[in-house]
C-alpha positions in Angstrom: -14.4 -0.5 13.0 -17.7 1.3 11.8 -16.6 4.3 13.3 -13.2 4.4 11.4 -13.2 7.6 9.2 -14.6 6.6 5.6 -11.8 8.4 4.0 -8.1 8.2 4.9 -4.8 8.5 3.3 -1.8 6.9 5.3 1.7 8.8 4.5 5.1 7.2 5.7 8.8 6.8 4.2 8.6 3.7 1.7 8.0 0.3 3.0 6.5 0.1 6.1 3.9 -2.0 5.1 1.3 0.8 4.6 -0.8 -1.7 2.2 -1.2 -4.1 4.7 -3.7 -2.2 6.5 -6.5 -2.0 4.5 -6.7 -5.6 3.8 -6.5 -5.7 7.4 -9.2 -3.2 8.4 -11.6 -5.6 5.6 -10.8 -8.6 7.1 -11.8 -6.9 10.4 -15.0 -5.8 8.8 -15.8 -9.0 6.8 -15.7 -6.6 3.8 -13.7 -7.1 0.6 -10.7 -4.9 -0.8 -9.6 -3.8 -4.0 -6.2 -2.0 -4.5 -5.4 -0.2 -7.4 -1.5 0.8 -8.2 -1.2 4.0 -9.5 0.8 5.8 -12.1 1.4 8.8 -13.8 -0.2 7.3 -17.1 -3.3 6.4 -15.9 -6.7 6.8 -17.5 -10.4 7.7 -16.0 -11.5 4.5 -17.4 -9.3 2.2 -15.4 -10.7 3.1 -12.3 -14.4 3.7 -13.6 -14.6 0.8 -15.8 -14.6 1.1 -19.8 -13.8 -0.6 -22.8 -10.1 -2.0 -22.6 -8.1 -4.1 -24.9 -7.7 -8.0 -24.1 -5.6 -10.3 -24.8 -6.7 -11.6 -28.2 -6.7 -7.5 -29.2 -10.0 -6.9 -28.5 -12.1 -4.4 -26.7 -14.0 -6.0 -23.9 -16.0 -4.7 -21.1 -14.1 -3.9 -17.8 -15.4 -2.7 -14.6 -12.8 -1.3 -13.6 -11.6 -1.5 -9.8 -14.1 1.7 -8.1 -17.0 -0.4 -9.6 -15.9 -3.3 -8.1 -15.7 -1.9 -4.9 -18.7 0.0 -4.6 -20.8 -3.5 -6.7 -19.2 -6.0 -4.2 -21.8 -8.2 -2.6 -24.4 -7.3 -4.2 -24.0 -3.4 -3.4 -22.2 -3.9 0.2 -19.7 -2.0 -0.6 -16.0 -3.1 0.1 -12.0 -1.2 1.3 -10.7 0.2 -2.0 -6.6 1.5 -1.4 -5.5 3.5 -4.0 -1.6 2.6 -3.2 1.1 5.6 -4.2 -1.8 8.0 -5.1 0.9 10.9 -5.5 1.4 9.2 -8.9 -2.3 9.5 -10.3 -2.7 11.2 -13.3 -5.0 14.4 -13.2 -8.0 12.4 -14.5 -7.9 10.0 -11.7 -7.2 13.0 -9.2 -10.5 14.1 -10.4 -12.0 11.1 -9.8 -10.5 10.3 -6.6 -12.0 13.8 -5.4 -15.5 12.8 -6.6 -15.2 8.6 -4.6 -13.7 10.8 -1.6 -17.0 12.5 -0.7 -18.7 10.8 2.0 -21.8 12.2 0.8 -21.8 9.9 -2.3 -20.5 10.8 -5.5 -21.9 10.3 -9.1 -20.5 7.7 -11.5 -21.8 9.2 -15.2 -25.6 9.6 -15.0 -25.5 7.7 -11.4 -25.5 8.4 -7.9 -23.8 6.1 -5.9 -24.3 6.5 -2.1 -21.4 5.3 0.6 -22.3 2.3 2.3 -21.3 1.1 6.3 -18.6 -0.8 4.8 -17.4 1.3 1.6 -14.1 2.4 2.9 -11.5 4.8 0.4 -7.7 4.1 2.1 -4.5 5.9 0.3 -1.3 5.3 0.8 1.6 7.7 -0.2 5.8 8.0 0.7 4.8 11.5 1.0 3.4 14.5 2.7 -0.4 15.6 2.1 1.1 18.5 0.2 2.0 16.3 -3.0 -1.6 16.5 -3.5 -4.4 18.8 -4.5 -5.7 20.7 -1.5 -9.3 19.9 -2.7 -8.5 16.1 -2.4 -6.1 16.4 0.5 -8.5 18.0 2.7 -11.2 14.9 1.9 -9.4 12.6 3.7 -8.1 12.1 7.6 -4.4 11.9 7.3 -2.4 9.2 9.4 1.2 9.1 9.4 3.1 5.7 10.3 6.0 6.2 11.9 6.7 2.2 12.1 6.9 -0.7 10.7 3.2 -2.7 10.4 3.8 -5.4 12.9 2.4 -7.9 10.4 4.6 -6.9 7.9 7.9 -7.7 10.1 5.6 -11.1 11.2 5.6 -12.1 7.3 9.2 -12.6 7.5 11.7 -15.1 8.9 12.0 -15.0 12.3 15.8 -14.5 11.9 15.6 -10.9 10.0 12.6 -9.5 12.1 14.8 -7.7 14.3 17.0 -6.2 11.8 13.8 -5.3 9.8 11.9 -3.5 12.7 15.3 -1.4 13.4 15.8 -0.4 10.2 12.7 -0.1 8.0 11.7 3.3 9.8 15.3 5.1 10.5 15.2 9.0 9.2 18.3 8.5 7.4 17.7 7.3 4.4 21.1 6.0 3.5 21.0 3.2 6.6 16.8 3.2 6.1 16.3 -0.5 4.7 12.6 -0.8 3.3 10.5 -3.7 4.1 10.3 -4.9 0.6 14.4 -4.9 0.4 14.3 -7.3 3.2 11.4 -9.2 1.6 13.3 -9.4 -1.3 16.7 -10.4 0.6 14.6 -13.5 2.2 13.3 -14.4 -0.9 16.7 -14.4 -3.2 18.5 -16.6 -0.5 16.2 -19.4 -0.9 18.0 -19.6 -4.2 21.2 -17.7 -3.7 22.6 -17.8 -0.2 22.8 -15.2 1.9 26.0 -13.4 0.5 25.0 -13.2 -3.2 21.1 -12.2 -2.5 22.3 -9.5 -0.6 24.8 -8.0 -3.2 21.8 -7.8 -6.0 19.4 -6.5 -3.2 22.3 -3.9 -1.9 25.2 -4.0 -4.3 26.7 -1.3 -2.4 26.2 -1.9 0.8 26.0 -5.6 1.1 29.0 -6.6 3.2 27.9 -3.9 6.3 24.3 -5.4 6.5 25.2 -8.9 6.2 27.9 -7.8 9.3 24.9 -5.6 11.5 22.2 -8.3 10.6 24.6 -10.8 12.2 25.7 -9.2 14.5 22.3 -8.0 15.6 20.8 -11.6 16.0 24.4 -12.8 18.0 23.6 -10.1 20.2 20.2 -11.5 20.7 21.3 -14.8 21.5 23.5 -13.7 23.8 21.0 -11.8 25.7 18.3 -14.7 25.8 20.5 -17.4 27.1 
């Protein structure tokens, strides 16, 4: 796992469990992670660490989550993802660019060499073109074209099937994203299956509750 490329930025149509790989690949390493969720907002100090408001209204120290990463274990070094980088701001482009040198990169008035277990993962819905060519070219690109098999493990055993046939179709009308079917198992605790479906798919509800079932009567049929 040493020999994994320091820098890579996983692309793939939404929910196919892209962000369980890098807590995956640290657990592998006996590393830590950090994840940061992007968005368009964001500020240079939220990655490098600053002064940010708390909850009484005061500025406190943060370390923001790059500083974590590269202070974890005393300097080890850990898997930072920065999930849906396409919706960075500029500022944390520009720092992105800098953490994505495998050289090391300078954080202020310090250098901060890459250690055997820093590891910088992204993960995008989109092609390397939604980002800067300075910053795409930085990083090896992998594109998942299925579902992460842990991801369809992590559900009930009774919407696996459905979920590994449908997470990665091209069409996106009939595509049905990991996290909808997370969500779907999750509402019917409380719900039932009939009503969590209409708030997950309000318009489509009635045809997946008929090709899920369908799907798994099939299956019995074929095992017994």
């Amino acid at each position: 796992l040493l020999m994994l490329p320091r820098a890579v930025c996983m692309e793939s149509v939404p929910g196919l469990g892209k962000t369980f790989v890098c807590p995956e690949v640290a657990a592998a390493m006996d590393s830590g992670y950090v994840r940061h969720i992007n968005h368009p907002g964001g500020m240079g100090d939220e990655l490098k660490g600053g002064y940010m408001p708390d909850e009484s209204g005061a500025f406190s120290p943060n370390p923001g989550p790059i500083t974590v990463c590269t202070d974890y274990n005393g300097g080890e070094g850990a898997c930072f993802l920065a999930d849906e980088i396409d919706k960075s701001s500029d500022e944390c482009l520009a720092i992105y660019q800098g953490f994505a040198d495998r050289n090391g990169f300078s954080f202020g008035s310090e250098f901060i060499a890459w250690t055997d277990k820093t590891r910088f993962w992204a993960a995008t819905n989109y092609s390397r073109d939604i980002l800067p060519e300075a910053l795409a070219d930085r990083f090896t690109w992998v594109k998942i074209e299925t579902p992460n098999p842990n991801a369809i493990l992590a559900l009930p055993t009774d919407l696996q099937a459905a979920a590994q046939q449908t997470a990665a179709l091209a069409d996106s009308s009939r595509r049905i994203s990991m996290r909808e079917w997370y969500a779907f198992a999750d509402y019917r605790e409380s719900m039932g299956e009939h009503d969590a479906a209409a708030v997950v798919w309000p318009e489509r509800a009635t045809d997946i509750i008929r090709d899920w079932k369908l799907g798994n009567s099939k299956a019995a049929a074929e095992n017994s």
